[in-house]
N, C-alpha and C positions, 0 to 999 in steps of 0.2 A: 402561520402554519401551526398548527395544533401539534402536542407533543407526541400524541401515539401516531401518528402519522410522520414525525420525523424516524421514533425507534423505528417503526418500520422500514423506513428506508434505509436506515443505517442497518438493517440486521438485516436486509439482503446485500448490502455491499459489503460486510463483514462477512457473512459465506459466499463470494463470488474469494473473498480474499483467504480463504481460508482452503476451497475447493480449487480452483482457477488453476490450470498446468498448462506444462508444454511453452508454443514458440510464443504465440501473446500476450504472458500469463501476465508480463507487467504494465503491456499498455493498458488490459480490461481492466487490471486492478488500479492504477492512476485515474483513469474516468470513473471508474465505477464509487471509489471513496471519496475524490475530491466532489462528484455529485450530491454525495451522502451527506459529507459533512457542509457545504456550502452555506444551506439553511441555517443551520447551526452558527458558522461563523458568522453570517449573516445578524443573525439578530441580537451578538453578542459583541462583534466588534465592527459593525453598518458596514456597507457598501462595500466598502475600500475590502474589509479582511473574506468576504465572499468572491470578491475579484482577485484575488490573491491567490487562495485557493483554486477556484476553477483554473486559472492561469498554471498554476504548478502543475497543474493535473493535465493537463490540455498539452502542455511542454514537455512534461516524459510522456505522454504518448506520441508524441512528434518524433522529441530528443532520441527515443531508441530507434523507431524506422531509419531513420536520415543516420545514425550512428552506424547502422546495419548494413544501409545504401553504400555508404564510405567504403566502411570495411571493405564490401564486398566486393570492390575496384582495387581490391589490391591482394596479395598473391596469400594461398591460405596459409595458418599458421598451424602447427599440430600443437598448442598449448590449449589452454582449459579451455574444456566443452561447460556452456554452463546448465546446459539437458542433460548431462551426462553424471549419474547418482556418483556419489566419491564414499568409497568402500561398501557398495553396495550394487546389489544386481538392479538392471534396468526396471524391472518389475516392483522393485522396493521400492520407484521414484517418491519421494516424501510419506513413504509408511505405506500400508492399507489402507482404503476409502475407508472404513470403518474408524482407523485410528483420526483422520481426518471429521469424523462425524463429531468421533467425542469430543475433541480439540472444540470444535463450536458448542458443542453442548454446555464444558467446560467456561467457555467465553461469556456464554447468554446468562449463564449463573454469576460466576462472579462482577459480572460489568452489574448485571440487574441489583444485587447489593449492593455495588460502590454507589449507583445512581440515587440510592436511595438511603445512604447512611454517610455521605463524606460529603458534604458542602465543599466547596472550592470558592474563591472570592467571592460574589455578590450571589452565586447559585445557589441556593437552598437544597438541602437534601433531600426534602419531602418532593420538590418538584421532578426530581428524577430527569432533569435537565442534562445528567450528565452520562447517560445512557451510549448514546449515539459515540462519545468518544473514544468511555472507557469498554464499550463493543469494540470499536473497532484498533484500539490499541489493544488488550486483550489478544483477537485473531491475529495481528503480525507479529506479538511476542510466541504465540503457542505456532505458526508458520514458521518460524524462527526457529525455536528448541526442535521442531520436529522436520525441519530441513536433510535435505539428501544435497541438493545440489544448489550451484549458484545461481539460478532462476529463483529457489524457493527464499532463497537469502533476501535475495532483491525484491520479492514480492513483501515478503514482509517487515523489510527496513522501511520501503511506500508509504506500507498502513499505517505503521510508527512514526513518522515521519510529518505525515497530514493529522495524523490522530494530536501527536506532541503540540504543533503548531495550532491548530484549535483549541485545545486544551489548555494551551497560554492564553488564548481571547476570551474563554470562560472566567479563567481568574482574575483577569485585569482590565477588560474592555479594550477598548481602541489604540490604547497607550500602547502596549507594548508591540504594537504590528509589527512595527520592524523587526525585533525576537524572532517572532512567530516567523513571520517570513525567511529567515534566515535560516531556520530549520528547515521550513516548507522547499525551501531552494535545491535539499538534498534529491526531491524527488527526480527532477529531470536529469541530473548526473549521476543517480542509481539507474535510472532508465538505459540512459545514451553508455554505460559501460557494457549492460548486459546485451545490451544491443549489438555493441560491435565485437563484444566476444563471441557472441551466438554466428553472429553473421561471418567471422575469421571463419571459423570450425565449419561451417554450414557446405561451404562449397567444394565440389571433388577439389583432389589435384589436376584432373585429368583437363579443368576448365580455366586455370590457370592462366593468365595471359603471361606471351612471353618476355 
């Protein structure tokens, strides 16, 4: 797979991660970047660290429904809403779409630099190989800083998360999988919490079983 055709998928999965709200924001965003980076892992740490990837990805989108499902069999709780902006009106939910814009603008600039002036282990800078990761690490740190609520948290620890872990298979190949993965592991246990806080807070009282 050719390289301008990886950024491109990485820099739509990086504005799905950067855009992306409300109740799915983190199953879209687990498919959406573990698809992006895949390729990526793929040609940097073979088979095994593509499979790895897709798997984390594929697992918090699991791990949150079925964490939701649970929850939802059991009696609601009035603690943290993670929809719900914290010191902030519902309208503020993670800024203005604008400030959301720049946030990526911001991202595509500085990743497009790093890809192009920091080598990391065997990747040369000029190959601009390292595009796709530091995109989409970039979008979950600035999703991060510009969080309101604990969806926007969780969405962007994912990106950070998948981005980290590929990020180790660029500088060391195949060697360090285990690392990588071990980080990559965080995604489905950020998934399956916001899952089942959303899904506590989701149901009236009024539905309650007795």
């Amino acid at each position: 797979m050719n390289q301008p055709l990886l950024d491109f998928i990485a820099f739509a999965a990086g504005a799905v991660a950067v855009m992306v709200d409300r109740r799915r924001a983190v199953l879209v965003t687990c498919l959406a970047v573990a698809l992006a980076l895949s390729p990526a892992a793929a040609i940097y740490g073979g088979g095994w660290a593509a499979v790895v990837v897709l798997g984390a990805g594929a697992a918090g989108a699991v791990a949150g429904p079925l964490a939701g499902s649970i929850a939802g069999r059991m009696v609601p709780s009035p603690g943290l809403d993670p929809l719900r902006p914290v010191g902030a009106q519902q309208e503020g939910l993670f800024g203005p779409r604008s400030a959301r814009v720049a946030a990526g603008v911001i991202a595509l600039i500085a990743a497009s630099w790093v890809s192009f002036n920091v080598p990391v282990g065997s990747v040369a800078a000029v190959q601009g190989a390292l595009f796709p990761v530091a995109f989409i690490f970039t979008c979950g740190v600035l999703r991060i800083f510009l969080a309101r609520t604990v969806t926007d948290l969780s969405v962007g620890v994912v990106a950070i998360a998948l981005a980290v872990g590929v990020g180790w298979l660029l500088r060391g190949g195949s060697g360090p999988l285990p690392d990588a993965a071990g980080v990559i592991a965080v995604v489905p246990v950020v998934a399956a919490v916001e899952g089942w806080l959303a899904s506590r807070r989701r149901r009236p009282l009024s539905e309650a079983r007795p």
